[in-house]
C-alpha positions in Angstrom: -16.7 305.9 -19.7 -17.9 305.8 -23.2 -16.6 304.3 -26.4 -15.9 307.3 -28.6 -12.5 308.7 -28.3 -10.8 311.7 -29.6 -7.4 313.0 -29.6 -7.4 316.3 -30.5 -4.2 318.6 -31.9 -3.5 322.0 -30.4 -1.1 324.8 -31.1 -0.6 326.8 -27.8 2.2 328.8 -29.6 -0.4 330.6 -31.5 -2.0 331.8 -28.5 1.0 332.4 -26.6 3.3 334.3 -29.1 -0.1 336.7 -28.6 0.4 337.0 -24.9 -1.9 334.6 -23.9 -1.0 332.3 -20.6 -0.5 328.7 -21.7 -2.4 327.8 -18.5 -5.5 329.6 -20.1 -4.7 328.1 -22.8 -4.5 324.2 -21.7 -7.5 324.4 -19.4 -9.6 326.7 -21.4 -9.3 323.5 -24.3 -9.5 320.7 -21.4 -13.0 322.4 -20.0 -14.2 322.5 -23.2 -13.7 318.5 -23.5 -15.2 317.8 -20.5 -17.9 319.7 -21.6 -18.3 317.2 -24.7 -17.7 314.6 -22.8 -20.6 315.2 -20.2 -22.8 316.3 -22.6 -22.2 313.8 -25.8 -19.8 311.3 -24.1 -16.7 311.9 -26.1 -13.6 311.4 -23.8 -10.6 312.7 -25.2 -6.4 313.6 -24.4 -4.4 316.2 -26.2 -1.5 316.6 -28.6 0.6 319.6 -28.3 2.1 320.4 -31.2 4.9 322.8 -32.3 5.1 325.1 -34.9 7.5 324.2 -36.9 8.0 327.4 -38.6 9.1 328.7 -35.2 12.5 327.8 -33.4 13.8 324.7 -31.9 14.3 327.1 -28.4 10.6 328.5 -28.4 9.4 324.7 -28.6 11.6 324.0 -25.7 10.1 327.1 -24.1 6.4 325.4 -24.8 7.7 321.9 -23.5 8.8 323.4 -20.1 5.5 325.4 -19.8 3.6 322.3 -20.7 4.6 320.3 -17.4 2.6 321.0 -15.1 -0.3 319.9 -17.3 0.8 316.4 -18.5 -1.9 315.5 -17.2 -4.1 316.3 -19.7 -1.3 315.5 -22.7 -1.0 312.2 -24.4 1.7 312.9 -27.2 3.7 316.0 -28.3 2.7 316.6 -32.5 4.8 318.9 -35.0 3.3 320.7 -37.9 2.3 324.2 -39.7 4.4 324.9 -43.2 6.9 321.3 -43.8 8.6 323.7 -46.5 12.0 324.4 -45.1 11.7 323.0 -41.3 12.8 319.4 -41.4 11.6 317.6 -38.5 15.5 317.0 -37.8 15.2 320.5 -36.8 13.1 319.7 -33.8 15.3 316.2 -32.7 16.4 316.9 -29.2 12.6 318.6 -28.4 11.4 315.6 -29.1 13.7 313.0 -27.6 13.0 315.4 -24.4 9.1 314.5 -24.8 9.7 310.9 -24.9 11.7 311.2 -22.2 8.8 313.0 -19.8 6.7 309.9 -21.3 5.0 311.6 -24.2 4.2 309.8 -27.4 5.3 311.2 -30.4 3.7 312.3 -34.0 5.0 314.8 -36.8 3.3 315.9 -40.0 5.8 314.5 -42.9 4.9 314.0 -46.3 2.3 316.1 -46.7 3.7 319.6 -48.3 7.2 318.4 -47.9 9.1 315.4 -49.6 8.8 311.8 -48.9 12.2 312.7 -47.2 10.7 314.4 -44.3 8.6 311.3 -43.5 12.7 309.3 -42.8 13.2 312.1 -40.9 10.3 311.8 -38.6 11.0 308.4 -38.0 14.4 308.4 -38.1 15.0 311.3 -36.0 11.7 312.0 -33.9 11.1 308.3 -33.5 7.5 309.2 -34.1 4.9 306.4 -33.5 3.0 307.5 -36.4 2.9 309.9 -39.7 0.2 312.7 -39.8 -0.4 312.7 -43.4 2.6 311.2 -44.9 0.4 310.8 -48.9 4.1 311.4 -50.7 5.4 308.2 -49.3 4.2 307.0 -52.1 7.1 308.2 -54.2 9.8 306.1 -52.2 9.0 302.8 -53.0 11.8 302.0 -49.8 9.5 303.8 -47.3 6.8 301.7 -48.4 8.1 298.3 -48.1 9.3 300.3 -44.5 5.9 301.4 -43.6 4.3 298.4 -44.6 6.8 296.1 -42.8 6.8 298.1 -39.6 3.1 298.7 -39.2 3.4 302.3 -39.1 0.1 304.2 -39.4 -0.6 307.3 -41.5 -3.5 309.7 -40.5 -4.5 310.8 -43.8 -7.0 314.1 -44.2 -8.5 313.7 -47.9 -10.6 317.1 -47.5 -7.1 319.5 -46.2 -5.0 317.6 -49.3 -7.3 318.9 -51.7 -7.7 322.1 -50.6 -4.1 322.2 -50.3 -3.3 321.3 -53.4 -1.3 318.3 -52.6 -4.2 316.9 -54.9 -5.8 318.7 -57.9 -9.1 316.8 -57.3 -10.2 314.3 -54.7 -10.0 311.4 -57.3 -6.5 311.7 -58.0 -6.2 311.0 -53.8 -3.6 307.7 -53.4 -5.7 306.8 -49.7 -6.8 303.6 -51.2 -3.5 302.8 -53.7 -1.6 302.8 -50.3 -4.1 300.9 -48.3 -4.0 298.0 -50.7 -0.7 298.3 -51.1 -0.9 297.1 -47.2 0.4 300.7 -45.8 -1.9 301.2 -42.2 -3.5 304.2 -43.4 -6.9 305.8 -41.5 -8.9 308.5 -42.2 -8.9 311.9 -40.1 -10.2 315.5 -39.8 -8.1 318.2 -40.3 -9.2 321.8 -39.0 -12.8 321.1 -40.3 -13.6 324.8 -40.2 -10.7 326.1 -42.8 -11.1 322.4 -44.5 -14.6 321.4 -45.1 -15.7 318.7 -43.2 -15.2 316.5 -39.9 -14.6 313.1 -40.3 -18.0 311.5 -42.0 -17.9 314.7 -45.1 -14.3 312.6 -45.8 -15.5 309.7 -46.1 -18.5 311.0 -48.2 -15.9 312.5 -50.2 -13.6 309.3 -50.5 -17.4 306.9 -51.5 -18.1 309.9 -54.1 -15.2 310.3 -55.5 -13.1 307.4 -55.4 -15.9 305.0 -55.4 -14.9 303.8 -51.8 -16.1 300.0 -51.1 -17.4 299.1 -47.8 -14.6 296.3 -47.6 -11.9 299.3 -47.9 -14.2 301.9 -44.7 -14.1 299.3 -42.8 -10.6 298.6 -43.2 -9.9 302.4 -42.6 -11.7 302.5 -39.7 -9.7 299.7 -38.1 -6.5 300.8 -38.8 -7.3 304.2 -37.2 -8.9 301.8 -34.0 -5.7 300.0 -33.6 -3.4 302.9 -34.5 -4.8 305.0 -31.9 -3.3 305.7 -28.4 -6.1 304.5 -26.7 -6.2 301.4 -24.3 -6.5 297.8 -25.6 -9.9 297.4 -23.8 -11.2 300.5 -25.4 -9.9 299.1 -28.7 -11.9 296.1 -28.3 -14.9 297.8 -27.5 -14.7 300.0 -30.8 -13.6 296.9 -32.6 -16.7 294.6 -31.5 -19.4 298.0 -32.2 -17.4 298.1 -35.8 -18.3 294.2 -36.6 -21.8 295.0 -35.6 -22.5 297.7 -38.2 -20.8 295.8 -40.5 -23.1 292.3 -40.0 -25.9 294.9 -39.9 
């Protein structure tokens, strides 16, 4: 088993609400990641996510037609457009994944308020933030996030192109990782959003002048943050001191 680990998001709604089994849907993405990991040894779980523009009953819909396959499922993941969907909205879906043994994440604080990121954690008992940049403006969540460890996967290149950002230097990636928050940097659709995860960090070291001290920090958080096991961990951990002594 090899060292380099993904965790992929998919939406199986979007290919389902088109009449699309989720059984084709689940092993058609699993054979795939196999695939990478025989041929570039990239092992990898899944995230199902929710669309959080559709309705509390069609996620519980997905959830049922995802157990037969938690095998290949590490954590259930809720996103699409924050505007106007809460993750309150999606509270008993989620305390229904924990209780099947899934791992929970939400997007929060991304397009919607630093309010949504409370509500993740508050009522989807997430074990991290996907995005989560507008916890900046609640000086309370910080001294929360910071206190309690809890990590945000940030995607500089999607923020900009979103708008959250104007321009990549106005990004607050760095502000909040000296501020102590664990943030990491991540790939977000790299085919709508320019980039996989080396084109952000080009983007953060071009543009925000990105020290080696701070990547290194970045990567670590997202090594310890992940859902990986410990031993793994380690193993990442040890190959990261080595580039950095190199």
């Amino acid at each position: 088993m090899g060292f380099t680990w993904c965790l992929p998001f998919f939406d199986p709604q979007t290919h389902t609400k088109r009449g699309i089994d989720f059984k084709c849907v689940i092993e058609g993405i699993f054979s795939a990641l196999k695939d990478g990991e025989k041929t570039l040894g990239i092992t990898s779980e899944l995230i199902l996510c929710f669309l959080r523009h559709l309705s509390e009953e069609e996620a519980f819909e997905t959830l049922t037609q995802a157990q037969p396959y938690l095998k290949y499922i590490k954590a259930v993941g809720l996103d699409s457009s924050e505007s106007g969907n809460p993750p309150s909205k999606f509270s008993r879906v989620f305390a229904k994944a924990r209780e099947m043994g899934l791992l929970c994440v939400a997007h929060a604080g991304e397009e919607g308020s630093s309010s949504y990121v409370w509500s993740a954690i508050n009522d989807l008992k997430v074990s991290r933030i996907d995005h989560g940049v507008r916890s900046i403006e609640d000086p309370l969540l910080m001294k929360y996030l910071i206190k309690n460890n809890i990590p945000l996967t940030v995607c500089p290149l999607s923020n900009t192109k979103l708008q959250v950002f104007k321009q990549m230097s106005d990004h607050n990636i760095l502000i909040m990782l000296e501020q102590g928050v664990c943030v990491g940097v991540n790939s977000d659709d790299p085919a709508y959003f320019g980039g996989y995860m080396n084109e952000n960090f080009e983007a953060l070291a071009k543009e925000l002048n990105l020290s080696k001290k701070q990547a290194q920090k970045l990567v670590l958080n997202s090594i310890n943050s992940s859902f990986t096991d410990n031993n793994r961990k380690d193993k990442m951990k040890e190959l990261l001191l080595k580039s950095v002594q190199s």
